[in-house]
C-alpha positions in Angstrom: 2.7 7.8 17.3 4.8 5.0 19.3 1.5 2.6 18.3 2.5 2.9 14.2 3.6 0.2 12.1 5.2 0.4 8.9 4.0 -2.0 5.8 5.6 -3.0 3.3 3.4 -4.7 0.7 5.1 -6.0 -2.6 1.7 -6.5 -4.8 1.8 -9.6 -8.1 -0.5 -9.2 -10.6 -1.5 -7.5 -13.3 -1.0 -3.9 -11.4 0.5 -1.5 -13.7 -1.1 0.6 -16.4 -4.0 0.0 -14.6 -5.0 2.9 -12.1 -3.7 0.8 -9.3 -1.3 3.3 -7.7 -3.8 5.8 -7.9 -6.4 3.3 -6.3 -4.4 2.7 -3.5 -3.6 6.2 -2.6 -6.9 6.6 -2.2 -7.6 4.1 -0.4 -4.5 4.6 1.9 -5.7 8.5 2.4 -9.4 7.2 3.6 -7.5 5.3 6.1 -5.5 8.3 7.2 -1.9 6.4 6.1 0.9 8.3 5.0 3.6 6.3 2.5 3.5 5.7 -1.1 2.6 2.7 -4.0 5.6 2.8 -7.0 6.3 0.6 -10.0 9.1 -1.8 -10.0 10.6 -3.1 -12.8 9.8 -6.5 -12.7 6.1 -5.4 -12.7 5.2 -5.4 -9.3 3.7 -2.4 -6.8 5.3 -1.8 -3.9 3.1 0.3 -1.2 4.9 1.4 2.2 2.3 2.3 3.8 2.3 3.6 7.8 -0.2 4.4 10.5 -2.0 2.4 13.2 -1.8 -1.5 12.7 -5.6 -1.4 12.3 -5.6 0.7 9.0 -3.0 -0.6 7.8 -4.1 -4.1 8.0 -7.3 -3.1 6.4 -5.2 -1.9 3.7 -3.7 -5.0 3.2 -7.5 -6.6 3.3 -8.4 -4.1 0.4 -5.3 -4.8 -1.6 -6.1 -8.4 -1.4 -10.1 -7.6 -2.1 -10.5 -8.5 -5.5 -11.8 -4.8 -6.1 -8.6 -3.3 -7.4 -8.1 -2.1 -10.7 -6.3 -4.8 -12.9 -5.8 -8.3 -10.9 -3.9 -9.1 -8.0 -2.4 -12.4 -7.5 -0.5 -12.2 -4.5 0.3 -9.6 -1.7 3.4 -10.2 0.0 3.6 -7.8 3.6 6.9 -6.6 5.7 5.9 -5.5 9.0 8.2 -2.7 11.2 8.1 0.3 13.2 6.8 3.6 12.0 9.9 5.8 11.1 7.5 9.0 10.1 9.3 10.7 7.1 6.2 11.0 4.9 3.6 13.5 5.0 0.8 12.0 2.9 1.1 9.6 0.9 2.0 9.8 -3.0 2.5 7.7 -6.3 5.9 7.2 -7.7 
């Protein structure tokens, strides 16, 4: 578990309303990540998302795709060390 990395991806665009947290769960779960993807206020998504740096970096690539539900126009990413307090990984 040493080798995990913790993302922190604050996703623009048109991403609420719009099956985009449930999207990325999904996503995240096929890549075996454990975290979440909430609402802000201001309209944005933020995922956390952690794992190994490869999945979570694909993550990223899929989040950035152009596949999502709704539109994205920017995805803004944190990196850090794992801290391993989630046990899947949720919608808020």
């Amino acid at each position: 578990m040493s080798d995990d990395v913790r993302l922190s991806a604050w996703v623009h665009g048109l991403v609420q309303g719009v099956g985009f947290r449930w999207w990325t769960r999904a996503r995240a779960l096929e890549l075996g990540l454990t975290g979440y993807a909430r609402n802000t206020p201001d309209g944005r998504v933020h995922v956390i998302a952690e794992g190994s740096r490869g999945n979570c970096e694909k993550l990223v690539g899929l989040l950035r795709s152009g596949t999502t539900p709704g539109r994205v126009d920017l995805v803004v990413e944190d990196w850090g060390a794992a801290q391993s307090e989630f046990s899947g990984f949720v919608e808020r």
